[in-house]
C-alpha positions as CSV (number, residue, x, y, z in Angstrom):
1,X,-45.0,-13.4,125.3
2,X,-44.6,-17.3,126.1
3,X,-43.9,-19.1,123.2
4,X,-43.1,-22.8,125.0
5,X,-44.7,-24.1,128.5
6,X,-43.5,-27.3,129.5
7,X,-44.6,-28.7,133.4
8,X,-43.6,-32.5,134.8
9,X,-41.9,-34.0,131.4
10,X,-41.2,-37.5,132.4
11,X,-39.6,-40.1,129.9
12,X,-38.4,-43.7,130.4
13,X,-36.7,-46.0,128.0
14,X,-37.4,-49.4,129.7
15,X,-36.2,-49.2,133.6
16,X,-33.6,-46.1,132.4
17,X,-35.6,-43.0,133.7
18,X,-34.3,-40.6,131.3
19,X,-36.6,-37.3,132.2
20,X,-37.5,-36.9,135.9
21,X,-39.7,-33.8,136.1
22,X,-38.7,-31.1,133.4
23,X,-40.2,-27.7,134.1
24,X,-39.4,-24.8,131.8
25,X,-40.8,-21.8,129.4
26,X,-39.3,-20.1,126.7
27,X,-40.0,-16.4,125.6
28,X,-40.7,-15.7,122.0
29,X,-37.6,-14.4,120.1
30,X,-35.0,-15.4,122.9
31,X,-32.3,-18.2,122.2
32,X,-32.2,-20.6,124.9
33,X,-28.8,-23.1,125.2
34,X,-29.2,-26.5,126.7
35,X,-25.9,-27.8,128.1
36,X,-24.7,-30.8,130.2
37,X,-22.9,-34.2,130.1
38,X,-23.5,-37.1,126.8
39,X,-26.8,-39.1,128.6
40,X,-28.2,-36.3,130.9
41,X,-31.4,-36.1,128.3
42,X,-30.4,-33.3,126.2
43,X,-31.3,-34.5,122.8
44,X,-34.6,-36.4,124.5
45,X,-35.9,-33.4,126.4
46,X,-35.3,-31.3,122.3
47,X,-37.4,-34.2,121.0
48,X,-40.0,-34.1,123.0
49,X,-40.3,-30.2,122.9
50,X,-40.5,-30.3,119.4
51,X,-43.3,-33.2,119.4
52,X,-41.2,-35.6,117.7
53,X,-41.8,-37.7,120.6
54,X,-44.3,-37.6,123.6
55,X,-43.3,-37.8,127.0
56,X,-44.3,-40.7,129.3
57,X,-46.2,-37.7,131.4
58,X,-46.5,-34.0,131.7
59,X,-47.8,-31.1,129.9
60,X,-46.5,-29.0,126.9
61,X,-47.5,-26.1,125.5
62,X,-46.8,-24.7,122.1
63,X,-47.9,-21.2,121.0
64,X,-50.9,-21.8,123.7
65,X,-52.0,-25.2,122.3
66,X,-51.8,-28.1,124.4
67,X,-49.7,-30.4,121.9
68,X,-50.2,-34.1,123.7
69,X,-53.7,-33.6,123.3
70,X,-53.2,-33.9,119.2
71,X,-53.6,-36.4,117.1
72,X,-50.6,-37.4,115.1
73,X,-51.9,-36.2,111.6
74,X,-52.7,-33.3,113.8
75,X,-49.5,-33.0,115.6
76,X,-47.5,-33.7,112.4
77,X,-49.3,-30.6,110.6
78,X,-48.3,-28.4,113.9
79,X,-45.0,-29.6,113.4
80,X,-44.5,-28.6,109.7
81,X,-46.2,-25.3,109.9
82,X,-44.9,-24.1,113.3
83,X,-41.3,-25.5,114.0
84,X,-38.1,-26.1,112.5
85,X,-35.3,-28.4,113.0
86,X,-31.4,-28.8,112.7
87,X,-29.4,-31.5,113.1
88,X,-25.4,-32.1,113.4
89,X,-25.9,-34.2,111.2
90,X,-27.5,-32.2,108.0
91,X,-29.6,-35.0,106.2
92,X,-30.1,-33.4,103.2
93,X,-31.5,-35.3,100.2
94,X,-27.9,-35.7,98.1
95,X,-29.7,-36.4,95.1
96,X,-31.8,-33.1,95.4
97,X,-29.9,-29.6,94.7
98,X,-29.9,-26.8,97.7
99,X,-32.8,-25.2,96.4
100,X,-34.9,-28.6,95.9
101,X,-33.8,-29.3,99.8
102,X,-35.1,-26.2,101.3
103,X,-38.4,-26.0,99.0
104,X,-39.2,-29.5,100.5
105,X,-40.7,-28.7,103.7
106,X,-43.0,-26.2,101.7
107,X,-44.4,-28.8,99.2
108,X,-45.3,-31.0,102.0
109,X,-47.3,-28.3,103.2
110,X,-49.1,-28.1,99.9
111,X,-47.8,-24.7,99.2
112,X,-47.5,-23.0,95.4
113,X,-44.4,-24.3,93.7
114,X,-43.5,-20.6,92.7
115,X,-43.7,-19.3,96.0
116,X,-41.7,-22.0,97.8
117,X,-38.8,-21.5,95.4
118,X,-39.4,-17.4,95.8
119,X,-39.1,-18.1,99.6
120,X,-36.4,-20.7,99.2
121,X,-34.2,-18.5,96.9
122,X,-34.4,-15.0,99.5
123,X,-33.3,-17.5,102.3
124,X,-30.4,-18.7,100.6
125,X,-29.7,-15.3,99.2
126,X,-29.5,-13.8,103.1
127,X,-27.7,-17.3,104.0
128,X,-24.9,-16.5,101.2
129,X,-26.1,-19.2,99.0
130,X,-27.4,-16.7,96.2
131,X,-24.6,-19.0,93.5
132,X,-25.4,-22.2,94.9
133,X,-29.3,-22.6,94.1
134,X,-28.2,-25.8,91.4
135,X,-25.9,-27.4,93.4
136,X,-26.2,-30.6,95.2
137,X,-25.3,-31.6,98.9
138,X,-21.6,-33.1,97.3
139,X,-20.8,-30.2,95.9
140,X,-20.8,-27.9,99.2
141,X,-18.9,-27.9,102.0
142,X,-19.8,-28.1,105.6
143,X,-20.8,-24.7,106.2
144,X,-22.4,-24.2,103.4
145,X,-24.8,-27.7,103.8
146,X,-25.4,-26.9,107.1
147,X,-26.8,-23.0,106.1
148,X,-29.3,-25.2,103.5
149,X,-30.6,-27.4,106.1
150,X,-31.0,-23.7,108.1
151,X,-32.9,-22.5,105.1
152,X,-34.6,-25.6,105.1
153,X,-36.3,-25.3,108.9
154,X,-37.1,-21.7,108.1
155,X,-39.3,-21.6,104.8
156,X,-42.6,-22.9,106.3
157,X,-42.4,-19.4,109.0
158,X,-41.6,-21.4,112.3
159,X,-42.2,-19.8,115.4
160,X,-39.8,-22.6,117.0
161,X,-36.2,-23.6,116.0
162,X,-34.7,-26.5,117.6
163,X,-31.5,-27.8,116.9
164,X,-29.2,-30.6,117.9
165,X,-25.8,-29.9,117.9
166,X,-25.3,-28.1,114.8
167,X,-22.2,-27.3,114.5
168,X,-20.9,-30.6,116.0
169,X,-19.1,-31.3,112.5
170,X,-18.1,-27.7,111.8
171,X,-14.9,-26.1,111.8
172,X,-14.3,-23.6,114.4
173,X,-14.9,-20.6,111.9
174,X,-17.8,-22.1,110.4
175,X,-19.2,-23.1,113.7
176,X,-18.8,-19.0,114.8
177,X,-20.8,-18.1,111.6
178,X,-23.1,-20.0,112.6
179,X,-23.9,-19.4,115.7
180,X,-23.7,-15.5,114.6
181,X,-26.5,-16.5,112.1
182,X,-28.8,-18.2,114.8
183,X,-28.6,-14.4,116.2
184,X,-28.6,-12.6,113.2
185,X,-32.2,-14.8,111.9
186,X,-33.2,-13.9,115.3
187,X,-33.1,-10.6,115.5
188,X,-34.8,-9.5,111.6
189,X,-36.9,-12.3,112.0
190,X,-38.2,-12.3,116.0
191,X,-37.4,-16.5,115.3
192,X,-36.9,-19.1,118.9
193,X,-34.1,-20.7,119.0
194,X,-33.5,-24.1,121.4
195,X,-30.2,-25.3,121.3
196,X,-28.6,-28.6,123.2
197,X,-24.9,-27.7,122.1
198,X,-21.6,-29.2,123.7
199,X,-20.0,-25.6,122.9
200,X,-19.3,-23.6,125.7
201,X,-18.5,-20.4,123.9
202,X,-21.9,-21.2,122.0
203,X,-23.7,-21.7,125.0
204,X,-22.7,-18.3,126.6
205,X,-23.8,-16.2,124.3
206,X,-27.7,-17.3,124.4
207,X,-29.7,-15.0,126.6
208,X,-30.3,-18.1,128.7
209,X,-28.5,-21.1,129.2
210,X,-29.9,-24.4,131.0
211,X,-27.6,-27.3,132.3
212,X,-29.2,-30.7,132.7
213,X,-27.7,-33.3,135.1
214,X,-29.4,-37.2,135.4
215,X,-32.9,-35.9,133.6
216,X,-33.3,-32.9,135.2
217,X,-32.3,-28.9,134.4
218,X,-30.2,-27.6,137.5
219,X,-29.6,-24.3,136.6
């Protein structure tokens, strides 16, 4: 079943044309790769698809529902309740432990306390995080921040998981068990994942991988 529809995405920054006409759909449960050079639009077109910013013109399609016709409260609810996000760059709260960082996401959806944490705590547990529930962002290391801010885009249920990048700052052995993870959520939890990633062996294993070049996907 189509999970994403996305026709004519257009985006300018000034007189730089950064989008030129993106046209592409995504499958629920596959794992999709985005690839290409620094400046072809990667991280723009992943921003745009996951309505964190609107497109100059074209039409998208989440889950059947015409996103651009939203309003922001509206689209910002969507947002929280249907997709998740990961960065390179974690951006965990430091003064907040593991378990306080993935719970967030839940509170703002006004979600029982009890639950979230019940929620929060089995993610961490299948993430390998079971003996870090107390601890804060300083106290991990890479891998292990970057599996919290994976538990934290998964509590709220997404059907959509878009990430940037995210294991730009990893190791190459915590950057495998990671990408082993986005396949392991994928296939006990039927999750999307959309990933712009500069990893080649990454990129190869997704069931489909699309290059961009100058704003556009070539293959």
């Amino acid at each position: 079943m189509e999970i994403l529809n996305a026709s004519g995405i257009k985006k300018n920054y000034g007189h730089l044309e950064v989008l030129k006409g993106i046209d592409m759909s995504v499958e629920e449960g596959e794992v999709i790769s985005i690839v290409g050079a620094s400046g072809a639009g990667k991280s723009t077109l992943l921003h745009i698809l996951g309505t964190l910013d609107t497109p100059d013109s074209g039409q998208l399609e989440l889950k059947g529902k015409n996103v651009l016709r939203l309003r922001n409260s509206e689209r910002a609810r969507f947002r929280n309740d249907r997709i998740g996000f990961i960065f390179q760059f974690h951006n965990l709260l430091p003064e907040f432990t593991a378990l306080e960082n993935v719970c967030i996401p839940a509170y703002i959806q006004g979600q029982d306390t009890q639950k979230s944490k019940e929620k929060a705590q089995a993610l961490l547990d299948l993430l390998g995080l079971s003996r870090r529930y107390d601890h804060k962002p300083s106290e991990l290391s890479g891998g292990e921040q970057q599996r919290v801010a994976v538990a934290r885009a998964l509590v709220n249920g997404p059907s959509l998981v878009f990430a940037d990048e995210p294991s730009g700052n990893l190791d190459s052995r915590n950057a495998k068990e990671l990408h082993d993870l986005f396949f392991k959520l994928r296939d006990q939890s039927g999750h999307t994942f959309i990933i712009v990633t500069h990893n080649e062996e990454f990129a190869n294993m997704a069931d489909r991988k699309l290059e961009m070049q100058d704003g556009l996907i070539i293959s």
